[in-house]
N, C-alpha and C positions, 0 to 999 in steps of 0.2 A: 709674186704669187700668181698673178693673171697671167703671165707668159708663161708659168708652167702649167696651169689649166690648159690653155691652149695648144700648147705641145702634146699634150697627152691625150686630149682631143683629137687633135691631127694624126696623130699614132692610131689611134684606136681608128679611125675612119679610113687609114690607109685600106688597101688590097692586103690580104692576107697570105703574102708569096714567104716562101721560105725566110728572108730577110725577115719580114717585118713580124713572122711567127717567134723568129729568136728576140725581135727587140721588145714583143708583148711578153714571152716570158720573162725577161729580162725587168721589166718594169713591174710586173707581178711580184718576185720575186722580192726586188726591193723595196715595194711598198710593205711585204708582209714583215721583212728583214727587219723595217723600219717602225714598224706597229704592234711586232709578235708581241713584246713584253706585253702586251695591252691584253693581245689575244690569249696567250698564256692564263695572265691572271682572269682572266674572262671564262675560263675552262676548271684549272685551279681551286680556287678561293669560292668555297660558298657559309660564309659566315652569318652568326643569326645573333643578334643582339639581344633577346631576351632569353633569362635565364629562365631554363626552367622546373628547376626545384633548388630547394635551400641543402645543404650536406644532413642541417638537423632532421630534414623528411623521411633521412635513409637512417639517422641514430648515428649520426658520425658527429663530433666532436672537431671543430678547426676554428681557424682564425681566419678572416677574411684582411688580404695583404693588398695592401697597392705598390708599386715600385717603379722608378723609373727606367726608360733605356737608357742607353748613349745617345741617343738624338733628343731625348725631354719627354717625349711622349709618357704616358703613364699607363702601365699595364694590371690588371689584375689578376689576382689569382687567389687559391685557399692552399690551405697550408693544416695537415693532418698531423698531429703529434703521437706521438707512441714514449716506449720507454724513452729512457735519455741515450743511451748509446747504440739503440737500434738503427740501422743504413738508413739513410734519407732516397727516395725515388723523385728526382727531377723528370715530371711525366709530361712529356710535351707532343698533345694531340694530332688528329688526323684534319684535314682539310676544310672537316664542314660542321657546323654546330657551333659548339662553345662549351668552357668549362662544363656545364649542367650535365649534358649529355655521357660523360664518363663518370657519373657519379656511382653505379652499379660496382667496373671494375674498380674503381679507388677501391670500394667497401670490403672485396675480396684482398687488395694488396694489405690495406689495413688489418683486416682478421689476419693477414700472416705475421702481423708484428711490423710491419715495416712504417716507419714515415714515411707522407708520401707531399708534393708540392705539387700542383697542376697550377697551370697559366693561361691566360687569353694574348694569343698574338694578338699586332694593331691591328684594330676593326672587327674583332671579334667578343663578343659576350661585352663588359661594360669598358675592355680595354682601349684606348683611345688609339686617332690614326684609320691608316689603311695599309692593308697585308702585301708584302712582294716579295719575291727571296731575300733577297739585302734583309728587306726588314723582318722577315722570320727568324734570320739569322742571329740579328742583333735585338732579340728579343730574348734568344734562349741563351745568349750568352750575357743577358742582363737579369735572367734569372737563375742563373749558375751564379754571378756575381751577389746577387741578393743572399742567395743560402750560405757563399761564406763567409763575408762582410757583414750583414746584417744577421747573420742566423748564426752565424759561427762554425758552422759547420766546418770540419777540415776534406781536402779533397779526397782522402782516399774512404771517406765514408757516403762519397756520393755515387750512387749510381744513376744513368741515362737510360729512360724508359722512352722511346719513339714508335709510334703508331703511324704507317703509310706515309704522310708527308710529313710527320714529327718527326722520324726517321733521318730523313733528310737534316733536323734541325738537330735531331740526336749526334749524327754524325759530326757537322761544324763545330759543336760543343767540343766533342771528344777530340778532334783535330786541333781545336787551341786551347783547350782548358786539362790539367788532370784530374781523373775519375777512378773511382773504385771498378767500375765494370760499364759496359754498355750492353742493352739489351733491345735489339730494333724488332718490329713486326709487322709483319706483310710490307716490307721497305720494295721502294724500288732502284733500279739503275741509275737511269738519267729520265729526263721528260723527254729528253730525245729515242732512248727505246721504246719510252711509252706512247710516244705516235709513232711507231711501227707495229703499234698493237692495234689503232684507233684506225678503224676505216676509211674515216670523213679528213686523216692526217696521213694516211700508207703515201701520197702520192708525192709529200711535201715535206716527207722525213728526212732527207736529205739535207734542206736547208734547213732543218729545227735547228737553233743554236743547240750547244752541248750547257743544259741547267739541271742544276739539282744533281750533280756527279757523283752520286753515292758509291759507284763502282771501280772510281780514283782517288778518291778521299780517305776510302775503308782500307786503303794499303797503310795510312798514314799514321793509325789509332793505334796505339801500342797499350791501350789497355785491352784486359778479357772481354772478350765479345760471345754471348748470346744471339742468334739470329732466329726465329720463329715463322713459319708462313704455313698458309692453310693450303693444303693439297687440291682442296676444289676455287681457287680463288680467283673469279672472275672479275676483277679490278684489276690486281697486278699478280700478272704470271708466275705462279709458282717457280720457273725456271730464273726469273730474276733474285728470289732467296736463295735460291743456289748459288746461282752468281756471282753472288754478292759476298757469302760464306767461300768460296771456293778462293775469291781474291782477297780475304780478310788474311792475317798472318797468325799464326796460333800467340797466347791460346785464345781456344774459339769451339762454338759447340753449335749446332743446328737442331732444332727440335720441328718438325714435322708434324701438323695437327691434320688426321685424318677427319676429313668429311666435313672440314671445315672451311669458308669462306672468306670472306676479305675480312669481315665486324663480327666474328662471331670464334674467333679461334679458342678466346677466355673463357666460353661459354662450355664450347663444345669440347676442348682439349678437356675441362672438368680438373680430379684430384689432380693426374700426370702434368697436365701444364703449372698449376701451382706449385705442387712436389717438384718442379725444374726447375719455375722461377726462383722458388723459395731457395732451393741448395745452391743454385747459383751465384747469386747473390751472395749466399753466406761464407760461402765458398770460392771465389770465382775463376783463381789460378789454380786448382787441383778440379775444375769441378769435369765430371763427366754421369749425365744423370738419363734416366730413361725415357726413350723415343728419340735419341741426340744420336748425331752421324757425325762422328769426331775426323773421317777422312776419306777419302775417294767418292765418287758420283754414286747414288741410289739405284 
């Protein structure tokens, strides 16, 4: 270790001649190559351990579940009941908070009649562990495992609800497990497109490994796909829901939420986005419902 200290010392103190410009990029390069997962999840992942409100503060009605991965870890989550053969919603969140924070929309999935499940990736809300793609991955397919094994649930009554980096976790699902329907929103590409969106990353997109592949994945999902994104969405580029719908294979629907942002599409789409979600769902191989661009670019 001290003779590589010192190498890189020597490097760094050379003359800065064409030669030794390519050999500090070069070591740049690989230290980041060698760290990014680190930096990634340092960008990523902003998780918050306290919860902050109970499902009862909003008049919701659940059961509070624990379940294990495939690695032991122990994950939580709530679990909202409806009639008995109403679709199940496997809702797997956005990047930052914790269960608490989507308690709003569950209330509206609810009033449609639907069950719905939400989860805490590792290291999020009182879930144990710590969050990484692998381990996002193997969280949402440990709670896909929970709802049919422990809930009983059969596959073609489960739908996949992914919010931004849920998305991502939506997808993995859908690529190994079968599902009644997927429904992503505000999803993006790869984290590789998205440091080409990122200023402080334009210069080092290059080297981003290719993670979070939603835009080679989404070829794979042979269930009906729902795609949603807000027109004004200044997180991830509306032109990524495009993208993403334009490589998805039918059937598949896009719905467009004018005026609306990266956190706020549920809000501001109002009746039209429910009226879509809801027919969709219900519906999902015939469905074609209003504000949805079933084919060619906008």
């Amino acid at each position: 270790m001290n003779k590589a200290v010192k190498k890189i010392r020597r490097v760094l103190s050379m003359p800065i001649s064409g030669l030794n410009l390519v050999l500090l990029l070069f070591l740049v390069l690989a230290l980041s190559y060698c760290f990014y997962p680190r930096i990634e999840n340092f960008f990523i992942f902003y998780p918050e351990a306290e919860l902050e409100a109970a499902p009862s503060a909003w008049g919701l009605d659940y059961e509070d579940i624990v379940f294990p991965t495939g690695g032991g870890k122990k994950l939580h989550g709530w679990f909202f009941p409806a009639p008995a053969q109403a679709p199940v919603i496997l809702f797997c969140h956005g990047n930052a908070g914790n269960i608490s924070h989507r308690l709003e929309n569950i209330r509206l999935l609810v009033e449609q009649g639907f069950q719905v499940f939400i989860f805490d990736y590792q290291g999020y809300g009182k879930s144990q562990g710590s969050p990484s793609e692998g381990r996002l991955y193997e969280d949402g397919l440990a709670a896909y495992d929970f709802l049919t094994k422990d809930k009983g649930f059969p596959p073609e009554r489960i739908v996949l609800f992914g919010r931004s980096l849920g998305a991502a976790v939506a997808v993995e699902i859908a690529v190994n497990r079968k599902v009644r329907a997927v429904i992503l929103e505000g999803a993006f590409t790869s984290t590789k497109d998205m440091a080409k969106t990122l200023f402080f990353f334009q210069v080092f997109a290059f080297a981003v490994p290719l993670h979070y592949n939603n835009l080679e994945k989404i070829t794979r999902i042979p269930a009906p796909k729902l795609l949603i994104h807000g027109k004004e969405d200044a997180i991830v580029p509306f032109w990524m829901g495009r993208a993403l719908y334009e490589k998805a294979k039918p059937p598949k629907a896009f719905l467009a939420v004018e005026r609306a942002g990266h956190n706020d599409t549920y809000l501001l789409g109002g009746k039209t986005y429910l009226e879509t979600l809801s027919s969709f769902i219900q519906q999902p191989e015939k469905f074609s419902g209003p504000g949805t661009v079933s084919q060619g670019p906008e």
